[in-house]
C-alpha positions in Angstrom: -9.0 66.7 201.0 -9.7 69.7 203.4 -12.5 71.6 203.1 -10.8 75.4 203.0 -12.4 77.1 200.7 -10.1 79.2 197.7 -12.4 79.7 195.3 -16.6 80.4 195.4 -18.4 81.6 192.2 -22.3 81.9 192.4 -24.0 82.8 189.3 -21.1 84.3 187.3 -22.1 85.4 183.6 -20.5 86.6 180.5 -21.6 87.5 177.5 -19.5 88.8 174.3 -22.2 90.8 172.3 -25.0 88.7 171.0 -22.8 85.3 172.5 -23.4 84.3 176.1 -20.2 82.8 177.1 -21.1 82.2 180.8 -24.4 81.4 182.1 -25.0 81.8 185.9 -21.5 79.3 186.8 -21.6 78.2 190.2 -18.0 76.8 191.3 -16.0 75.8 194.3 -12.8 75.1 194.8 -10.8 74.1 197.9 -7.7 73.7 199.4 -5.7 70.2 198.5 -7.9 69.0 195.3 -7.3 68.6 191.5 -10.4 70.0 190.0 -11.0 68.6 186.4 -12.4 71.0 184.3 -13.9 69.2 180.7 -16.6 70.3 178.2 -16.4 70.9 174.0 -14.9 73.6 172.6 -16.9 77.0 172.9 -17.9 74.9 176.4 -16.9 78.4 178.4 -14.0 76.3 180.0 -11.1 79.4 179.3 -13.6 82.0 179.8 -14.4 81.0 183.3 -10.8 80.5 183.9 -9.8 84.0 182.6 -12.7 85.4 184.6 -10.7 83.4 187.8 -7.5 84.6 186.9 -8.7 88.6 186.4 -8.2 88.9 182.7 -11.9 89.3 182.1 -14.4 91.0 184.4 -18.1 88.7 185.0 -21.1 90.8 184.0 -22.9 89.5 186.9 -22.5 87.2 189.4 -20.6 86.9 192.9 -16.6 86.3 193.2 -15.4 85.1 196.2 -11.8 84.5 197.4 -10.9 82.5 200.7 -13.8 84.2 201.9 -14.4 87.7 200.6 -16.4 89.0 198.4 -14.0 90.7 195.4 -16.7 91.0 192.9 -16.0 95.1 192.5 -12.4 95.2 192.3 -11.4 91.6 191.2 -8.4 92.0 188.6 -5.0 90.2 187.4 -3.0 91.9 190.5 -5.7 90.7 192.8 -5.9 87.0 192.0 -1.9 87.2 191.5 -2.1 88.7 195.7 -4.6 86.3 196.8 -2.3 83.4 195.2 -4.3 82.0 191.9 -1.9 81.9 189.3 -2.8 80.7 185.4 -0.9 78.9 182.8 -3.1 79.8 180.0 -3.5 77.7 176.4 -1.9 80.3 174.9 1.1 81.0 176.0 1.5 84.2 177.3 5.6 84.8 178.0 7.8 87.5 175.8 9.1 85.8 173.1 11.8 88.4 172.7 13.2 87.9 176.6 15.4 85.1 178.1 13.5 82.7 180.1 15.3 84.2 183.6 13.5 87.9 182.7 10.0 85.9 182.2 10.7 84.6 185.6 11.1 88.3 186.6 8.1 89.5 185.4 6.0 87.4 187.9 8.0 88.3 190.7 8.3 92.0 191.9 10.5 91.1 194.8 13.4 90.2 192.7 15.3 93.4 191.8 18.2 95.2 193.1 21.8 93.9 192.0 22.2 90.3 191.0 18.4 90.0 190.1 18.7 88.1 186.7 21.1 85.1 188.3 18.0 85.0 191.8 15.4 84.6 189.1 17.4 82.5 186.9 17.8 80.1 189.3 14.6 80.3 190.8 13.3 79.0 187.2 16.0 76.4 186.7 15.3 74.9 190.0 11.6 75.0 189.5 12.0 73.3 185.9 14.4 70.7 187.3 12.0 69.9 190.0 9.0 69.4 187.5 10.7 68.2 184.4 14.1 66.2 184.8 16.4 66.5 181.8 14.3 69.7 180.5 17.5 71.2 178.6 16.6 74.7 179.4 19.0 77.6 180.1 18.6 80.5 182.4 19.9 83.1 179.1 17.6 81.0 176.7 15.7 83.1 175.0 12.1 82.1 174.9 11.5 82.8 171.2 14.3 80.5 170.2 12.8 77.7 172.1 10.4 75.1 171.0 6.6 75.5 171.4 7.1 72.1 174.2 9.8 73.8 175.8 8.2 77.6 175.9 5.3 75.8 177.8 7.5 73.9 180.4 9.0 77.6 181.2 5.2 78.4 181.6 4.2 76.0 183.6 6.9 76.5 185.7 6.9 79.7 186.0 3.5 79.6 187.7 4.8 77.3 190.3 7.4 79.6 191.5 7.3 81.2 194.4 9.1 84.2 196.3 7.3 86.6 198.9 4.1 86.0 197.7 1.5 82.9 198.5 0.7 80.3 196.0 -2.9 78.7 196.6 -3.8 77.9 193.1 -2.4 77.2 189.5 -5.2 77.2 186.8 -3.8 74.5 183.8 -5.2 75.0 180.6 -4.4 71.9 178.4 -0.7 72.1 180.1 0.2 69.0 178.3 -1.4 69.5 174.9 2.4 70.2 173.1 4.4 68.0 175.6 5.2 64.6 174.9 4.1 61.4 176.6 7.2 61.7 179.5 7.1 65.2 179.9 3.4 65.3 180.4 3.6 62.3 182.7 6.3 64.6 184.6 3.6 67.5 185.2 0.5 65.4 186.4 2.9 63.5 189.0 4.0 66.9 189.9 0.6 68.0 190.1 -0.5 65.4 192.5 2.3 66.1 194.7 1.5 69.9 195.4 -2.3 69.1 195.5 -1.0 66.1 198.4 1.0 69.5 200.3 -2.5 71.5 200.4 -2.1 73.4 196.9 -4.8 73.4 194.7 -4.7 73.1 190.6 -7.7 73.0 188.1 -7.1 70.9 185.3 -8.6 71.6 182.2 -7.6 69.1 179.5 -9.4 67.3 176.2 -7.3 64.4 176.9 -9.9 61.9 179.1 -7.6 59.6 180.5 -5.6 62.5 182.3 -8.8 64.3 184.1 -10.0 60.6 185.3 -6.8 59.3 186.6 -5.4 62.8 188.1 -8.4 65.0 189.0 -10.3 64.2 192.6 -13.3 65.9 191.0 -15.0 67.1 187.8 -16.8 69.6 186.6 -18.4 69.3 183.1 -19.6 72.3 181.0 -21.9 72.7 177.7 -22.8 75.7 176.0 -22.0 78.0 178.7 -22.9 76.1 181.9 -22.1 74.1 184.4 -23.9 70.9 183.9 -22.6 68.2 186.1 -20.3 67.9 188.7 -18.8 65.0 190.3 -16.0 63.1 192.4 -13.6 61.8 189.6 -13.6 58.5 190.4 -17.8 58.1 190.0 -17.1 58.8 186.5 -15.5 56.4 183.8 -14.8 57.5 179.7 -18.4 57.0 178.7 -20.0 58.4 181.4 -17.7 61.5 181.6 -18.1 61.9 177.2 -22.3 61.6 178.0 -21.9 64.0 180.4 -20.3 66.6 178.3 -23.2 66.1 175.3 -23.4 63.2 173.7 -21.4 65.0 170.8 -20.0 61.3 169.9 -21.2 58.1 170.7 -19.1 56.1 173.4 -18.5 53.3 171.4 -17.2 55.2 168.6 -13.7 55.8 170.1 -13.0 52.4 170.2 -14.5 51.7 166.9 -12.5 54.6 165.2 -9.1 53.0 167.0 -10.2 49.5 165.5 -11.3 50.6 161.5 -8.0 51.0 160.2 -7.9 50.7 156.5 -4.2 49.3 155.7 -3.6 50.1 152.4 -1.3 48.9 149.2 2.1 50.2 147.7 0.2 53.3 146.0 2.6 55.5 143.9 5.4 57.0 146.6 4.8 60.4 146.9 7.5 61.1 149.1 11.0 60.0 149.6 13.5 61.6 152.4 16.2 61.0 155.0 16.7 63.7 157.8 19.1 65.9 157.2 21.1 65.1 160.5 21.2 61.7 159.6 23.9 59.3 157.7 22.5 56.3 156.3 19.9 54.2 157.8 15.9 54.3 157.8 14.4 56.4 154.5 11.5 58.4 155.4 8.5 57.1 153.0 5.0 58.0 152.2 2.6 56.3 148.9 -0.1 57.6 147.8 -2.8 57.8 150.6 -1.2 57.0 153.4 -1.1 58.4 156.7 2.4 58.4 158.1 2.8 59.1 161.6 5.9 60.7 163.3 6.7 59.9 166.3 9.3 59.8 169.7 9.7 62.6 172.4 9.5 66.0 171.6 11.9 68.1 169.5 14.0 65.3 168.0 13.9 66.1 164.6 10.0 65.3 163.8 9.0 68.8 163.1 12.5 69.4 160.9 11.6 66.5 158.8 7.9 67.8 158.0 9.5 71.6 157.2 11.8 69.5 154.9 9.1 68.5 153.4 7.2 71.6 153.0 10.6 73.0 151.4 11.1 70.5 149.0 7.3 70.9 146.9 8.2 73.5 144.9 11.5 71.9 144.1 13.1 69.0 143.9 16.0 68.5 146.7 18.9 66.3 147.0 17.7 64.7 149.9 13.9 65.1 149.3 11.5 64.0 146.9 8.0 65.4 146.9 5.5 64.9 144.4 2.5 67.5 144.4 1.6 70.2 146.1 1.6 70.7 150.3 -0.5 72.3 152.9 0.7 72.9 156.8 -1.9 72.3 159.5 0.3 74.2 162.4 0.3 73.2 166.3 1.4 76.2 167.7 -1.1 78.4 165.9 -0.4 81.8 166.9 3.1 81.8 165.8 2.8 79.9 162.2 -1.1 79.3 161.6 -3.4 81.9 162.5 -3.1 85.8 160.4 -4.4 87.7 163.8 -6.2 90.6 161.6 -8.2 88.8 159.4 -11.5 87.2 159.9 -12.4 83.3 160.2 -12.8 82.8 156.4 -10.5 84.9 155.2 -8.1 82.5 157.1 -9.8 79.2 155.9 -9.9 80.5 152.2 -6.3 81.8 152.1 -4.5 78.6 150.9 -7.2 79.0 148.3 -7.1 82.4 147.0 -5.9 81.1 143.7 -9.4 79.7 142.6 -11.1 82.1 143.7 -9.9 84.9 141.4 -12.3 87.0 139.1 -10.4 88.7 136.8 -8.0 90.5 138.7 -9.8 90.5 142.3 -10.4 87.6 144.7 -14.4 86.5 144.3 -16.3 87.4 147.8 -18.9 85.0 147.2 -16.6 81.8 146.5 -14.8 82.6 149.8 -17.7 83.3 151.9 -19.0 79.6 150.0 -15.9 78.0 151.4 -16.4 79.4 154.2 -19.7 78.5 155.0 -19.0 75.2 153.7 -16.5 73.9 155.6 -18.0 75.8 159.0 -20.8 73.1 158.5 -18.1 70.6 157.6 -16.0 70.6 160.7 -18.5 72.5 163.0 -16.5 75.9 163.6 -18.2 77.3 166.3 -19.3 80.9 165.6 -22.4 82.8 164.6 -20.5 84.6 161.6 -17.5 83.5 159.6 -16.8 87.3 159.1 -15.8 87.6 162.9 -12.3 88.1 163.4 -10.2 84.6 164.0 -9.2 85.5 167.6 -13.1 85.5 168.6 -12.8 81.7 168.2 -11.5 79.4 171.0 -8.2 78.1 170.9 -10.2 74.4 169.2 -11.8 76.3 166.9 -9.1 78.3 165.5 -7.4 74.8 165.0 -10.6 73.8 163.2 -10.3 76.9 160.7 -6.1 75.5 160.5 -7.6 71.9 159.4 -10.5 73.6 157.0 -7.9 75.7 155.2 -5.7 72.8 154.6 -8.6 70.1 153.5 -10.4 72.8 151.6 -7.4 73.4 149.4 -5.6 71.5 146.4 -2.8 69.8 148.3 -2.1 66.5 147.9 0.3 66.1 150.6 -1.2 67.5 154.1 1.7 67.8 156.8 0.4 68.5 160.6 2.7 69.4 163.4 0.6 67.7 166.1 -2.8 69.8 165.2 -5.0 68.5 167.8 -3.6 71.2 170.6 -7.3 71.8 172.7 -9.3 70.2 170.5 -12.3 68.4 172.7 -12.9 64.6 171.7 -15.6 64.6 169.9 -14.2 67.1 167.6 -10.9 65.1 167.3 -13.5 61.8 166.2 -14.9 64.2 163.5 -11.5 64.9 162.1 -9.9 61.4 162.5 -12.7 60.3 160.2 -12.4 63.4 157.6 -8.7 62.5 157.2 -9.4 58.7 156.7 -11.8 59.1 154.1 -9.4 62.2 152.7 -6.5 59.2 152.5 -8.9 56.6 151.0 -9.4 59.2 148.0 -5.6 59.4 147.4 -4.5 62.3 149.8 -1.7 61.6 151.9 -1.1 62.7 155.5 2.4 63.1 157.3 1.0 63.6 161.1 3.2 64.5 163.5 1.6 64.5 167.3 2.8 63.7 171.2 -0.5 62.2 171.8 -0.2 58.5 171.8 -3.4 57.5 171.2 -3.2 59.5 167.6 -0.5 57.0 166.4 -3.4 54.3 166.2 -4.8 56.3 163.3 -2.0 56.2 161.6 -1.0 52.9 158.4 2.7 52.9 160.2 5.1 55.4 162.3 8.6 56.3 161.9 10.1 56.5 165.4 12.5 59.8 165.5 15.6 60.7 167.9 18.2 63.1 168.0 17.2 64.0 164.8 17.1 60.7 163.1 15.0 57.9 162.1 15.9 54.9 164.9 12.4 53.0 164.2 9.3 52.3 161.7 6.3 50.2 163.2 3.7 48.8 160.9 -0.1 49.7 162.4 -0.1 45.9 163.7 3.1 46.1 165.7 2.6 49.7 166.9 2.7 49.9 171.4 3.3 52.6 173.4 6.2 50.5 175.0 7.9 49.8 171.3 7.4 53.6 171.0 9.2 54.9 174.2 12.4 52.3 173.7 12.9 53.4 170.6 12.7 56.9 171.7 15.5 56.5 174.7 17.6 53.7 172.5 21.0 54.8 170.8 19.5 52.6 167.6 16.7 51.0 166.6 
């Protein structure tokens, strides 16, 4: 590791009215290191990044860049000039452009005849270089792609360059909608430009990745900075203490271990993928949690939308008995209703039972509201704030309140847990065990491995068909990933 220095913050604050976001952060970073950034959600992680990357200004405090002093005039433009470059959790390309004229965007240099085909293949050869096999096109456009796929281009995107320098990418959970290759893909990648004197700062919910990739961490509670470290002093339990003792250490392994396997209940759902001729049936009783599983966009997220359309009806191909909720992944696009405030977006699914006459009853949804804040620890000082005060966690809190607060009996999740912090994802394991040992059942579709444990078996998915079904007992990452590259199960 050199010792050039990119980035020094001394005493940086923000505050968003009566909610201090920031609380005198000291940070350094330097040339040629990983920094892992970790803490809970509503830590300050994304606030101090977008401070870093110039799309919030600090109320006080001293921001300095390879040397200067650019507290006064520090900005987007200015952090783009000076080489820090941010993939943020949400993703931030135009939906209605290809993937070549998001490329485009980043770089002013590119213009004059033949543009679109220089920026095209600056992208291509960026995703190619990061993510073998990516199947992304140049004309693609990025609304039509996959939530996975949008974030590849986004990822990449920030590791392009053209005329201008490239110091520092800030990665904000970068691998929270990849699967378990693709991620892989990215942190090797990651180590390789750190190894060539670029810098990264990873900030990630996911443990395992900021021990084994960062060189060193910096843990955050409540605002602060309150530990920092060379990666390799910490270990799981250490690094989970460090962040607040929200869970206790043992209790991940515990939570992996108390599996309740249960009996033939009533089948509640009966389906085969529409892609697919014959073979594995796609099955769920009566309290079960079903797990979906293989690489991204093979046919996982098409079987739970099959699903979801077949509740009010009965389909050919698709049986369904009672009603359904939807906790989304990629929450801006299908979860979140941006205008309305945290409860009115947990009580929505709801609404029905909480009509007086002919007007919805303010005090049952405020109830709910204030009910299941307690229940799965929204962070917020008032449930009447707008949704998009939340972080990115806690608005997938408010996803997982609407859903268990309402009547369904069938709760599909398209890989929820996108930057939720640990402890929080312990919380919510638990609620949707004891949720499935009352009779509701869970289809749970997620890239993170670890999830699958939680799960009373897994239907393996590729190319849009079932190839695989592990019970809980024979269920390994290695049985997983052969399945997942296999022409049959």
């Amino acid at each position: 590791m050199t010792t050039t220095q990119i980035v020094n913050f001394e005493a940086v604050a923000k505050s968003f009215g009566a909610v201090r976001a920031l609380v005198d952060v000291d940070m350094q970073v330097v040339a040629g290191e990983c920094l892992g950034l970790v803490g809970h959600n509503g830590a300050g992680k994304s606030t101090l990044m977008n401070v870093l990357a110039g799309t919030l200004s600090a109320d006080t405090g001293v921001i300095g860049i390879h040397g200067q002093n650019l507290t006064r005039h520090y900005n987007v433009a200015v952090a783009h000039d000076h080489g820090i470059r941010c993939v943020f959790q949400e993703l931030s390309l135009c939906p209605n452009l290809t993937v070549a004229e998001n490329a485009r965007i980043f770089h002013a240099s590119l213009k004059g005849f033949g543009w679109k085909k220089r920026a095209g293949k600056m992208i291509i050869d960026k995703l190619d270089e990061i993510f073998p096999q990516h199947g992304i096109q140049a004309d693609d456009v990025v609304g039509d792609l996959t939530i996975g796929r949008r974030q590849m281009v986004e990822i990449s995107r920030a590791f392009t360059v053209s005329d201008e320098p490239l110091h520092l990418v800030i990665l904000d959970e970068p691998t929270s909608s990849l699967d378990v290759v693709a991620a892989r893909q990215l942190l090797s990648f990651v180590r390789k430009v750190v190894s060539e004197g670029q810098s990264c700062i990873l900030i990630s919910h996911m443990l395992a990745e900021i021990l084994d990739y960062s060189d060193r961490i910096l843990v955050m509670k409540d605002g602060e900075v309150v530990e920092e470290k060379l990666a390799q002093e910490y270990d799981r339990d250490s690094l989970v203490a460090a962040m607040g003792n929200v869970v206790e250490s043992e209790a991940i392994e515990a939570h992996e271990e108390n599996i309740k396997i249960r009996g033939k209940t009533p089948l509640v759902v009966k389906a085969v993928p529409r892609t697919q001729t014959g073979g594995i049936e796609f099955c769920a009783h009566k309290g079960e949690i079903v797990g979906l599983a293989g690489l991204a966009s093979n046919g996982q997220k098409r079987m739970l939308l099959q699903v979801f359309s077949a509740a009010d009806r009965h389909l050919n191909d698709t049986r369904v008995e009672g009603p359904v909720a939807l906790v989304a992944g990629d929450r801006q696009t299908d979860g979140i209703f941006h205008l309305w405030s945290i409860g009115q977006n947990v009580g929505v699914r709801s609404l029905k039972n909480m009509v007086k006459g002919w007007l919805i009853g303010r005090d049952q949804e405020d109830a709910m509201a204030s009910k299941w804040q307690a229940k799965i620890k929204i962070k917020t000082p008032d449930m009447n704030n707008n949704i998009l005060s939340l972080s990115g966690g806690n608005q997938q809190k408010a996803l997982f309140a609407r859903a268990l607060g309402s009547d369904a009996e069938i709760v599909l999740m398209d890989d929820p847990m996108r930057g939720v912090d640990v402890g929080t994802k312990l919380e919510v394991y638990d609620q949707i065990r004891k949720e499935a040992e009352e009779g509701r059942t869970f289809l749970w579709y997620t890239t993170e491995m670890d999830e699958l444990f939680n799960c009373d078996h897994v239907y393996v998915f590729r190319n849009g068909q079932i190839v695989s079904e592990l019970s809980r007992s024979e269920l390994t990452e290695e049985k997983i990933l052969q399945s997942s590259f296999k022409e049959s199960a």
